[in-house]
N, C-alpha and C positions, 0 to 999 in steps of 0.2 A: 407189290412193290416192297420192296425190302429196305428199313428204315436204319440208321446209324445214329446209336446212343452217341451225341458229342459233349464237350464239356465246353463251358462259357471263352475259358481258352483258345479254341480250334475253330467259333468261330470269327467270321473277320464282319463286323458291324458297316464299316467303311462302304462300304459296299451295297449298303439298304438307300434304296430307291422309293419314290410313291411309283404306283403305279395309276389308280382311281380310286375316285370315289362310289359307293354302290348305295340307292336309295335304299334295296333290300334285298336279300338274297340270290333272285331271281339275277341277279345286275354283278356279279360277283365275277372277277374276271378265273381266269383257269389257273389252276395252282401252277405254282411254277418252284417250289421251295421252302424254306420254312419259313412259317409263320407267327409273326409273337400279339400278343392282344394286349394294351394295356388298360385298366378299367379303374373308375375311379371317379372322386367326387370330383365338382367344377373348382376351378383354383388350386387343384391338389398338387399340382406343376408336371402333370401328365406330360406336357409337349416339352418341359424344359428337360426333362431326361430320356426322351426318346432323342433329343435334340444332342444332348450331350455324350451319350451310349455309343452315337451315331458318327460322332466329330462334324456335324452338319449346320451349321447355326440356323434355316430356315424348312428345315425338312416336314417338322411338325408345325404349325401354326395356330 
């Protein structure tokens, strides 16, 4: 598969969905596109800016 360097521009955020939750690996649904991971301590306001990135107000919870 042949991957396309993008820039934060080109992509469209709008558009990010959940799909599930996975206990662990094994549980992981099938790629379907790009993937972003956010990591971080508890209270760091991890879900307010995937929320905000997103324009989604309950996406992250």
């Amino acid at each position: 598969m042949e991957t396309k360097n993008l820039t934060i521009k080109e992509l469209n955020y709008t558009t990010t969905r959940f799909i599930s939750s996975a206990p662990d690996i094994h549980h992981l649904p099938a790629y379907e596109g790009i993937e972003i991971a956010f990591a971080g301590r508890s209270n760091a306001g991890k879900s307010s800016a995937l929320n905000a990135l997103t324009h989604k107000k309950g996406l992250a919870r």
